[in-house]
py3Dmol code that shows the C-alpha trace and the ligand (Angstrom):
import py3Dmol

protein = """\
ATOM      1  CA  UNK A   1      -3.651 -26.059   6.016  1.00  0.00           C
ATOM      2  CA  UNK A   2      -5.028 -22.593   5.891  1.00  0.00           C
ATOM      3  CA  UNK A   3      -3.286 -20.528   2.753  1.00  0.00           C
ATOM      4  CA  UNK A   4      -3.206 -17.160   1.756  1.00  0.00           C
ATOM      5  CA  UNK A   5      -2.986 -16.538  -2.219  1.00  0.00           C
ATOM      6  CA  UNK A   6      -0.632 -13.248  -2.460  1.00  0.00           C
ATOM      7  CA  UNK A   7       0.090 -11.523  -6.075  1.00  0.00           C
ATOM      8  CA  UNK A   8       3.348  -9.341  -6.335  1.00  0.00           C
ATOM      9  CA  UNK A   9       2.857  -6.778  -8.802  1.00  0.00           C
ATOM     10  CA  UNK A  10       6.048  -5.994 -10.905  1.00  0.00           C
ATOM     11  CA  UNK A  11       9.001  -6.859  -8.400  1.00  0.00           C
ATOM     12  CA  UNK A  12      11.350  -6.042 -10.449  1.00  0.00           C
ATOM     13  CA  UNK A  13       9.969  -2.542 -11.290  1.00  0.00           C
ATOM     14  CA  UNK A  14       8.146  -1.227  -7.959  1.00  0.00           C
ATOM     15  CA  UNK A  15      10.712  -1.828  -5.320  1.00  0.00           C
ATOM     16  CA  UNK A  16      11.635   1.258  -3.108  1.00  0.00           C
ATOM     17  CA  UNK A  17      12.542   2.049  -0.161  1.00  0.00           C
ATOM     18  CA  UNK A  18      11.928  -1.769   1.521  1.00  0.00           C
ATOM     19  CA  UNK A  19       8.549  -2.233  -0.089  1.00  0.00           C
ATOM     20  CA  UNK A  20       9.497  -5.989  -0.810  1.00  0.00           C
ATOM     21  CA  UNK A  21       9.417  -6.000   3.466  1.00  0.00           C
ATOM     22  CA  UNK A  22       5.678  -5.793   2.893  1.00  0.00           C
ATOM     23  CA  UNK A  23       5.491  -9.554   1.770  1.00  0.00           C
ATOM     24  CA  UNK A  24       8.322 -10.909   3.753  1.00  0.00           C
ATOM     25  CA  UNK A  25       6.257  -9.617   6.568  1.00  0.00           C
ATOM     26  CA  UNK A  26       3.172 -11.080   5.322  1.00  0.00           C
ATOM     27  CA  UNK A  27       4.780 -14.637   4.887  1.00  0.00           C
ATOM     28  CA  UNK A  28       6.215 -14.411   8.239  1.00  0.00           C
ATOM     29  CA  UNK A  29       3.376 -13.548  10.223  1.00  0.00           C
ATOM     30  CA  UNK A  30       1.216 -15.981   8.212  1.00  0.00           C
ATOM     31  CA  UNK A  31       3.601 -18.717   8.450  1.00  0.00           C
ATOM     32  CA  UNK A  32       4.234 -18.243  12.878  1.00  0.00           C
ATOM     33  CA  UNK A  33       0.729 -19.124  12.590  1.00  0.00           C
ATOM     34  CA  UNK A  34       0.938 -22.147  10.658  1.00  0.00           C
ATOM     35  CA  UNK A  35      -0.489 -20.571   7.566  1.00  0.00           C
ATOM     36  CA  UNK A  36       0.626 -20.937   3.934  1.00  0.00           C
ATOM     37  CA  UNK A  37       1.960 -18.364   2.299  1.00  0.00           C
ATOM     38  CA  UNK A  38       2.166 -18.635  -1.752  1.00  0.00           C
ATOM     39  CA  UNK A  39       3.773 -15.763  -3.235  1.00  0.00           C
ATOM     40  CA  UNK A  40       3.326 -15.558  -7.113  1.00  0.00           C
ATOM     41  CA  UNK A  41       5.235 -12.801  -8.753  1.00  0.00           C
ATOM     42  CA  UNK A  42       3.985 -11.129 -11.658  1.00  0.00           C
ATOM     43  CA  UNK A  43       6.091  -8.493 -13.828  1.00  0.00           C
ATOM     44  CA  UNK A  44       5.819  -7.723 -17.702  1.00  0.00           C
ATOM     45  CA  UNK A  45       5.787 -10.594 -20.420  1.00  0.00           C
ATOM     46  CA  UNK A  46       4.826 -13.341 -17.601  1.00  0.00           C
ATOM     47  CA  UNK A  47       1.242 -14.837 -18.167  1.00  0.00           C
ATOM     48  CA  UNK A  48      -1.739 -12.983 -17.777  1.00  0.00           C
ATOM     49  CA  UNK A  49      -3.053 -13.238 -14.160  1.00  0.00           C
ATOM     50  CA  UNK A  50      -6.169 -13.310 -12.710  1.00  0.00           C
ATOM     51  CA  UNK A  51      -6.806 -11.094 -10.161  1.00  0.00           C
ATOM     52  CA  UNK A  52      -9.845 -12.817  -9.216  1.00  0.00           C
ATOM     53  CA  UNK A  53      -7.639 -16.394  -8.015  1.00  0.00           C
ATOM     54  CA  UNK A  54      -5.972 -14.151  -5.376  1.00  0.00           C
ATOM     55  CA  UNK A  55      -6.768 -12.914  -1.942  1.00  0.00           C
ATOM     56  CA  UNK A  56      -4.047 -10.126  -1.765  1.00  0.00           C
ATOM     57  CA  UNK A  57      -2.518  -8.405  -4.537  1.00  0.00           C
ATOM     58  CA  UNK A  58       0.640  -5.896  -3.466  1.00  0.00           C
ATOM     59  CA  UNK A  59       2.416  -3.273  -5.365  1.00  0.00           C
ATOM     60  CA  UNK A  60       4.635  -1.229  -4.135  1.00  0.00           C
ATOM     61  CA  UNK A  61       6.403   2.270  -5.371  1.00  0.00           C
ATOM     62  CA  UNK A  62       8.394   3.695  -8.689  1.00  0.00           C
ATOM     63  CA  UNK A  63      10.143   6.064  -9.786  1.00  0.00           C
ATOM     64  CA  UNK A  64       8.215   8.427 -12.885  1.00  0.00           C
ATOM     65  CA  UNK A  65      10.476   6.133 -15.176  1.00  0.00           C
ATOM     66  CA  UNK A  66       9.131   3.147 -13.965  1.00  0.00           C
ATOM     67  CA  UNK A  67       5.487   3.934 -13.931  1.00  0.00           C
ATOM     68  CA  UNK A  68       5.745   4.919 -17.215  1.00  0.00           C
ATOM     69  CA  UNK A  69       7.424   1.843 -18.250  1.00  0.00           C
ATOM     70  CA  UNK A  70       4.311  -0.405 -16.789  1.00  0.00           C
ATOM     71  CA  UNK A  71       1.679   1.504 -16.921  1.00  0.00           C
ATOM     72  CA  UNK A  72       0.445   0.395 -20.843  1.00  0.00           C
ATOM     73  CA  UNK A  73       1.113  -3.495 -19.279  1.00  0.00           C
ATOM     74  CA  UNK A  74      -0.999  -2.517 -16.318  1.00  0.00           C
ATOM     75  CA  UNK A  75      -3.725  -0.737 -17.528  1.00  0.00           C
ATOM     76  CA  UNK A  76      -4.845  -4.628 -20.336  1.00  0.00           C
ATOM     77  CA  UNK A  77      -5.658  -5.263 -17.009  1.00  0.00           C
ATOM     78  CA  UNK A  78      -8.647  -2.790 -15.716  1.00  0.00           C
ATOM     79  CA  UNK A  79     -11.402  -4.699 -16.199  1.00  0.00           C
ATOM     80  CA  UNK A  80     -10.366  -7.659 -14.414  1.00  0.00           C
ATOM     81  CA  UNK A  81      -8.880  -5.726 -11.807  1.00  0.00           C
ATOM     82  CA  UNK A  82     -11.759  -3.631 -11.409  1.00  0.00           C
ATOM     83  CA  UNK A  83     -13.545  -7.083 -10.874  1.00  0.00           C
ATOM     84  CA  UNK A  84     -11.301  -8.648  -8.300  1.00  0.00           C
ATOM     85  CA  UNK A  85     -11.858  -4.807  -6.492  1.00  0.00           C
ATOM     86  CA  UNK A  86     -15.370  -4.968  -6.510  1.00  0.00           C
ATOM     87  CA  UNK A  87     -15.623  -8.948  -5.242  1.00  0.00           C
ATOM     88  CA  UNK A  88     -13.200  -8.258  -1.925  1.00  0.00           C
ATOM     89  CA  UNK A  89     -10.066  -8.987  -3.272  1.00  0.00           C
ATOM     90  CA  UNK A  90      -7.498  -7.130  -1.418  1.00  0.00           C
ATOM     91  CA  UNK A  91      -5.491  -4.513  -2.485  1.00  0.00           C
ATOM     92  CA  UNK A  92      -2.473  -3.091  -0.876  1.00  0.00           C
ATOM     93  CA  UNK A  93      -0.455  -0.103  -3.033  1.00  0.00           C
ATOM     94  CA  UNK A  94       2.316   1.673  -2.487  1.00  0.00           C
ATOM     95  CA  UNK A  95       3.144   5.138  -3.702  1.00  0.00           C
ATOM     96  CA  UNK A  96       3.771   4.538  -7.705  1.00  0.00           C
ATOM     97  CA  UNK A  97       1.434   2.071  -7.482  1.00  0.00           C
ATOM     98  CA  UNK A  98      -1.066   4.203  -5.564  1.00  0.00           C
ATOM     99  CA  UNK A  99      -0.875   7.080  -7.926  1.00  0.00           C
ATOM    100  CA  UNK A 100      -1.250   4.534 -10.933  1.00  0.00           C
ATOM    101  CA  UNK A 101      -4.979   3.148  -9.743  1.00  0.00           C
ATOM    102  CA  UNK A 102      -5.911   6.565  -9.812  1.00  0.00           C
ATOM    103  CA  UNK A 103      -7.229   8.587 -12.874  1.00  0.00           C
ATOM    104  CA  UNK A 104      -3.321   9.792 -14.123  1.00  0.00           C
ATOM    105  CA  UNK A 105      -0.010  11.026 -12.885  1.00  0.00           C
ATOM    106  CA  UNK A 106       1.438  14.224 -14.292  1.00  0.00           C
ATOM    107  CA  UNK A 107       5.041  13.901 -14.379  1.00  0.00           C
ATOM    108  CA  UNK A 108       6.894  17.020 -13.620  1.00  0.00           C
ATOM    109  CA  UNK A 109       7.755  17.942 -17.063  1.00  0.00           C
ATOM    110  CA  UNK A 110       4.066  17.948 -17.614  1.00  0.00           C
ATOM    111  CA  UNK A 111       3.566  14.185 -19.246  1.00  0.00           C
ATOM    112  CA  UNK A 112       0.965  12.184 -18.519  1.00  0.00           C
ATOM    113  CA  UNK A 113       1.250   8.551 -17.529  1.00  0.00           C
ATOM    114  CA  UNK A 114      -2.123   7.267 -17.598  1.00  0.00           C
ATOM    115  CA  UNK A 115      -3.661   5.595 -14.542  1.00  0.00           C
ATOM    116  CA  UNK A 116      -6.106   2.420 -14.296  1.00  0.00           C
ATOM    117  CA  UNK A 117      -9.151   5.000 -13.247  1.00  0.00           C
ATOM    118  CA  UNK A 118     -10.440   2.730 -10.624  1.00  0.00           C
ATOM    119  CA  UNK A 119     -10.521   5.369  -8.258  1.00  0.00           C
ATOM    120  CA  UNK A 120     -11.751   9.008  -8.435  1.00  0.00           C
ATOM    121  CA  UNK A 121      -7.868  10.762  -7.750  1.00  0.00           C
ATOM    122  CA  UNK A 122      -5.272  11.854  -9.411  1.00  0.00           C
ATOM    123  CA  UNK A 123      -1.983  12.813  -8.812  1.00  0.00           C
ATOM    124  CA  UNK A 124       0.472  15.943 -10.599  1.00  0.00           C
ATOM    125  CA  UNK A 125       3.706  16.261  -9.743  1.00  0.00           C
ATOM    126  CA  UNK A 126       4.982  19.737  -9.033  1.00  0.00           C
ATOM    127  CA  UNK A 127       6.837  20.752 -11.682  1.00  0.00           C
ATOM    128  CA  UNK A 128      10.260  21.381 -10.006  1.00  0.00           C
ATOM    129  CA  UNK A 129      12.385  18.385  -9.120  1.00  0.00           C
ATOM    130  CA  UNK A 130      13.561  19.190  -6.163  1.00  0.00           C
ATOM    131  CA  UNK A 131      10.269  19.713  -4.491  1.00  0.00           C
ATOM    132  CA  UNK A 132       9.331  16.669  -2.927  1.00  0.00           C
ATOM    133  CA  UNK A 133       7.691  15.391   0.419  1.00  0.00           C
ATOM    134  CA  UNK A 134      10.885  13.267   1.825  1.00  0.00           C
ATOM    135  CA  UNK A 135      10.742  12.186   5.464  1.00  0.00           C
ATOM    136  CA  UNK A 136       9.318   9.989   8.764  1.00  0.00           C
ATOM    137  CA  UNK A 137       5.556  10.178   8.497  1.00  0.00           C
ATOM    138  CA  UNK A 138       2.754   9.195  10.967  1.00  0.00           C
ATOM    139  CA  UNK A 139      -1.023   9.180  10.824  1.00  0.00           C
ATOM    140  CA  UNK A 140      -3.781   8.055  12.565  1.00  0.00           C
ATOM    141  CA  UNK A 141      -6.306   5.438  11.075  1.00  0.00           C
ATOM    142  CA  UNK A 142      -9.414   3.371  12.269  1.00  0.00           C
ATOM    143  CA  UNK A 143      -8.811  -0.539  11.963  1.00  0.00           C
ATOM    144  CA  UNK A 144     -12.115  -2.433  12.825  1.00  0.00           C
ATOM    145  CA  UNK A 145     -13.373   0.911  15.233  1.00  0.00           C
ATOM    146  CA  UNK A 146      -9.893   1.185  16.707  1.00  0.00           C
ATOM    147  CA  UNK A 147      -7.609   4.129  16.115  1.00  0.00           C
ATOM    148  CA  UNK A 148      -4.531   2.752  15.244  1.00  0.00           C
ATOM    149  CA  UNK A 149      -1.390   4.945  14.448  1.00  0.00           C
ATOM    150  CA  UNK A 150       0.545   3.734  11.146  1.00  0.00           C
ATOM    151  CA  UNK A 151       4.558   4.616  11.017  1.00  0.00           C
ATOM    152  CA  UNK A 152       6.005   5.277   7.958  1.00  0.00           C
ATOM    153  CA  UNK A 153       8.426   6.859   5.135  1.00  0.00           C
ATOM    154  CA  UNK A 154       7.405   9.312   2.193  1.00  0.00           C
ATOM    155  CA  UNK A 155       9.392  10.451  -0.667  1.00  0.00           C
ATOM    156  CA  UNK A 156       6.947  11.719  -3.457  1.00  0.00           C
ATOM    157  CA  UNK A 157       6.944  14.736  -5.763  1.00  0.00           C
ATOM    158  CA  UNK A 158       3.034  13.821  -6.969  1.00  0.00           C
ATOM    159  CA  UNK A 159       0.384  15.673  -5.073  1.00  0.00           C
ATOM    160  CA  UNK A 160      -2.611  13.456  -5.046  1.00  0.00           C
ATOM    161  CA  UNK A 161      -6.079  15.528  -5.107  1.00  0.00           C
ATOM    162  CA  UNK A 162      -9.499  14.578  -4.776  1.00  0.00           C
ATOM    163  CA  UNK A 163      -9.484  11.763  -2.406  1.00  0.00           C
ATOM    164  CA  UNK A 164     -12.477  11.207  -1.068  1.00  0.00           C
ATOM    165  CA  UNK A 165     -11.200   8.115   1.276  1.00  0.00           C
ATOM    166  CA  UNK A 166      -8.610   8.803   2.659  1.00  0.00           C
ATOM    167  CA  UNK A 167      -6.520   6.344   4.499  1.00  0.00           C
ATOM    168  CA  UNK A 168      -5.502   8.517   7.629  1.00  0.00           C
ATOM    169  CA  UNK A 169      -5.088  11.582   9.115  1.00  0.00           C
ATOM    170  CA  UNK A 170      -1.631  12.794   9.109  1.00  0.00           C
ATOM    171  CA  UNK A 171       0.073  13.601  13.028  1.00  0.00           C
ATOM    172  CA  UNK A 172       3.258  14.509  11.322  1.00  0.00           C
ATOM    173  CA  UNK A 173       4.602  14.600   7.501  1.00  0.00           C
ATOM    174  CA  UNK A 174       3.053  15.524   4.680  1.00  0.00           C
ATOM    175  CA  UNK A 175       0.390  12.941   3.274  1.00  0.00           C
ATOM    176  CA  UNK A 176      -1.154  13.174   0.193  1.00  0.00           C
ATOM    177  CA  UNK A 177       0.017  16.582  -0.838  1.00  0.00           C
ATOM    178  CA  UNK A 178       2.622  18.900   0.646  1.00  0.00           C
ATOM    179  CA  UNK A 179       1.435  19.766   4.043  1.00  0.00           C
ATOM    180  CA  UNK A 180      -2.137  17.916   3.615  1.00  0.00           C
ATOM    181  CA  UNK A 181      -4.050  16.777   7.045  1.00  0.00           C
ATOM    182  CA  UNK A 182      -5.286  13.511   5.044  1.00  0.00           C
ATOM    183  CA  UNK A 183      -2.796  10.809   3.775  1.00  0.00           C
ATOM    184  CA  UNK A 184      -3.272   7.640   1.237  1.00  0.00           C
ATOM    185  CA  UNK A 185      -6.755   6.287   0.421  1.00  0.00           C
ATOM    186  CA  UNK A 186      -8.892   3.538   2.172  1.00  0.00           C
ATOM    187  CA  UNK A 187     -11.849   1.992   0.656  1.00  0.00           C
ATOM    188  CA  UNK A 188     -13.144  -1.315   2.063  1.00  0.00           C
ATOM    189  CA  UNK A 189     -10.778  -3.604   0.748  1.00  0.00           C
ATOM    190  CA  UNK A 190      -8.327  -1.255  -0.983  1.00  0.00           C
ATOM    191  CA  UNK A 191      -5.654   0.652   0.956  1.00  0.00           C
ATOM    192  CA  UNK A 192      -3.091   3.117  -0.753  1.00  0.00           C
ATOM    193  CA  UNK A 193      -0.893   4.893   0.568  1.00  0.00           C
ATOM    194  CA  UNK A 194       2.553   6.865   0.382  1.00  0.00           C
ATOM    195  CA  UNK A 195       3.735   4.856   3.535  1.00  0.00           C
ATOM    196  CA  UNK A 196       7.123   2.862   2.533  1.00  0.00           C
ATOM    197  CA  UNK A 197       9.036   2.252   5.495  1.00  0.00           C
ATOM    198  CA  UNK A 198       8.573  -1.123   4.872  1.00  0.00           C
ATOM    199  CA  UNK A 199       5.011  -0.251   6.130  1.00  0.00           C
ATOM    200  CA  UNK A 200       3.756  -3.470   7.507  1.00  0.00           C
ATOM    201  CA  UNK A 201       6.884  -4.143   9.851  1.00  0.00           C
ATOM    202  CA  UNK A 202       6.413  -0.681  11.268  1.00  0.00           C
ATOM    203  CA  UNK A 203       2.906  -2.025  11.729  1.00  0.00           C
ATOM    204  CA  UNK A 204       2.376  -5.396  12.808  1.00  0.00           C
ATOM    205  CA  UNK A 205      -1.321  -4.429  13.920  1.00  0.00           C
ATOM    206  CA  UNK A 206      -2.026  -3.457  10.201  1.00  0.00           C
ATOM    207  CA  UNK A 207      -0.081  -6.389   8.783  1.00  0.00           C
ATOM    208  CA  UNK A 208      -2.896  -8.388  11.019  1.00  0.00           C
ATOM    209  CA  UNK A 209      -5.521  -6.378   9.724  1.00  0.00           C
ATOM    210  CA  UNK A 210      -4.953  -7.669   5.878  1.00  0.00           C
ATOM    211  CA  UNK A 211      -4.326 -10.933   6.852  1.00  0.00           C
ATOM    212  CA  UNK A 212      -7.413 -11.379   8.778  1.00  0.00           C
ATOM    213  CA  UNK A 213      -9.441  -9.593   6.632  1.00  0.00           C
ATOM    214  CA  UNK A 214      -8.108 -12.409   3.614  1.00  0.00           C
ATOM    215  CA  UNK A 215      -8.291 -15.580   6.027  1.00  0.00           C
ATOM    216  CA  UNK A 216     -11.767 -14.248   6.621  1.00  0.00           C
ATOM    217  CA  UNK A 217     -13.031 -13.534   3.385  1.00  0.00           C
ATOM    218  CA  UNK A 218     -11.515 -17.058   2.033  1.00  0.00           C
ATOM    219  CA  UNK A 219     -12.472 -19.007   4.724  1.00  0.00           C
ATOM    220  CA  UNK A 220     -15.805 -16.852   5.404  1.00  0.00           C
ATOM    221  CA  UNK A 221     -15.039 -17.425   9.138  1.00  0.00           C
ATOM    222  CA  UNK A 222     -14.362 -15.288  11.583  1.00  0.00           C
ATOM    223  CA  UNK A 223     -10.636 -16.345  12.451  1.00  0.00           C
ATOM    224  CA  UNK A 224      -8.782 -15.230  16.065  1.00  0.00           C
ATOM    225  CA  UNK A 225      -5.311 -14.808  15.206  1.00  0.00           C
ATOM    226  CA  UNK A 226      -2.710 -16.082  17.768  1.00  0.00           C
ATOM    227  CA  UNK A 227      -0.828 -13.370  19.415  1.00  0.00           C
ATOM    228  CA  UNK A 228       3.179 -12.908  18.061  1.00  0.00           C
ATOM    229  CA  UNK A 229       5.683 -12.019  20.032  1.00  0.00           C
ATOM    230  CA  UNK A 230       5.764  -8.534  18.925  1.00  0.00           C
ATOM    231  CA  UNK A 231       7.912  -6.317  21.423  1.00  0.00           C
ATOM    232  CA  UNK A 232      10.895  -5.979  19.321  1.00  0.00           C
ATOM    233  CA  UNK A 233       8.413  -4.139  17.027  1.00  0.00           C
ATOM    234  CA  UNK A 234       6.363  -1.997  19.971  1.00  0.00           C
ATOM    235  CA  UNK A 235       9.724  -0.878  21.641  1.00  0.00           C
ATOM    236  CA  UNK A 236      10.951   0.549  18.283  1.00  0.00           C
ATOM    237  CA  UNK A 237       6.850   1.897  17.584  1.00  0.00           C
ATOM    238  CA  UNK A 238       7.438   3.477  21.082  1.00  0.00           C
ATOM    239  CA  UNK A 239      10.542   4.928  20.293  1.00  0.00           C
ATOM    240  CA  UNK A 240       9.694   6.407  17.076  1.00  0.00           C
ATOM    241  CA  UNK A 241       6.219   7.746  17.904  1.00  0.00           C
ATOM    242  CA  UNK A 242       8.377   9.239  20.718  1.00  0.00           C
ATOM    243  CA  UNK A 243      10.698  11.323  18.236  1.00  0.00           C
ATOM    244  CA  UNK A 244       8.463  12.269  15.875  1.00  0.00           C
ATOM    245  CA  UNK A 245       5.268  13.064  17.917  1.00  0.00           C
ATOM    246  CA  UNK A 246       7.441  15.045  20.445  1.00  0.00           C
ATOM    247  CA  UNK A 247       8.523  17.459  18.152  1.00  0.00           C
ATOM    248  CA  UNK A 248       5.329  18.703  17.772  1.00  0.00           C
TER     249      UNK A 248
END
"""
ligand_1 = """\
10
LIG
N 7.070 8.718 -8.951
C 6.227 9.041 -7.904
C 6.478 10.370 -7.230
O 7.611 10.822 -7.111
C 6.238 7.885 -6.934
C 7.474 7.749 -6.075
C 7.439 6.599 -5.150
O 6.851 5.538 -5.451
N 8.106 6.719 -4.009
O 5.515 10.976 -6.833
"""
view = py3Dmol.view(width=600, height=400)
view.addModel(protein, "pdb")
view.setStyle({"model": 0}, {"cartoon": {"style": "trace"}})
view.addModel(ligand_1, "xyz")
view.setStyle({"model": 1}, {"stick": {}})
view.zoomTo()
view.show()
């Protein structure tokens, strides 16, 4: 049988807003397929992992507290992360975790919590609580040359700059900063973004995206997934797309 290797970063830290959907999702749509799904959790004091025996590692968001809390635990791991990065491993992060592959996050009373510097951004809060980007959020991406719009939820006070990458462009919400045109960032086998939501049952065509891209990569095939009955999930797409886009 067919499996899929899946690491959860810090489940007991990085848990907002239904990010843990992300790899019920996963397991689901692996598992209608007659894949195996093995989930291996992975949170502060546990034994080292390595990156590299995975197909998927997911993170999802934190709070500033949070970050701060795992960021030192996180960061022993660069260089093998930055290996499992460059070799095709996938990578799917979620707000906190997002900001925290980038260079740093500035806090807003100015502190720094430093980031894994994988990637070239970096993210500073603005420094007055109550400013945040908090809503529904839609953008537009390309999956394998087909525009694909991606549902989702924000709440973020960090303003990430200097992504070159970026995920998607944003139809309505804010993205990457307040009022940006660009949301999240997208490299190859790396996608980041400020989407909760949970993000992959909003998105079952980007849920299918990872998961092919994995099978493919393991299996170095070129696998047709069977079709899921997804209409629950297009009739509320339809609806949503239809209240947010509308206001326009
Ligand atoms: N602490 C970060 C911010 O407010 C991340 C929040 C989140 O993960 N939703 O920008």
């Amino acid at each position: 049988m067919k499996e899929l290797k899946i690491l959860y970063l810090y489940p007991d830290i990085l848990e907002l807003y239904g990010d843990f959907g992300n790899i019920q999702v996963l397991r689901y749509r692996l598992e209608q397929r007659g894949f195996k799904a093995i989930i291996t959790p992975y949170s502060i004091g546990d034994l080292a992992p390595n990156f590299n025996d995975y197909d998927l590692v997911f993170a999802g968001g934190g709070a500033d507290q949070e970050q701060s809390i795992l960021a030192k635990d996180l960061i022993q791991y660069k260089d093998n992360i930055q290996q499992a990065v460059d070799d095709g491993v996938f990578f799917l992060l979620i707000c906190g975790a997002y900001q925290l592959f980038g260079k740093y996050y500035k806090g807003v009373e100015g502190n720094i919590i430093p980031g894994l510097e994988i990637f070239p951004y970096y993210t500073e809060a603005i420094n007055d609580r109550k400013k945040r980007c908090i809503g529904n959020i839609v953008i537009e991406t390309t999956l394998n040359n087909i525009k694909t719009k991606v549902i989702g939820f924000e709440n973020h006070g960090g303003q990430t700059f200097d992504v070159n990458t970026p995920f998607g462009d944003v139809l309505f919400g804010n993205g990457n900063k307040f009022g940006d045109s660009k949301e999240g960032f997208f490299l190859n086998n790396v996608i980041a973004t400020y989407l909760h939501g949970p993000l992959l049952s909003k998105n079952p065509e980007l849920a299918d995206y990872i998961i092919k891209y994995c099978l493919d990569r393991k299996y170095n095939e070129n696998i047709t997934l069977s079709a899921l009955d997804d209409s629950f999930e297009s009739c509320v797409r339809e609806q949503l797309l239809d209240r947010f886009l509308k206001k326009l």
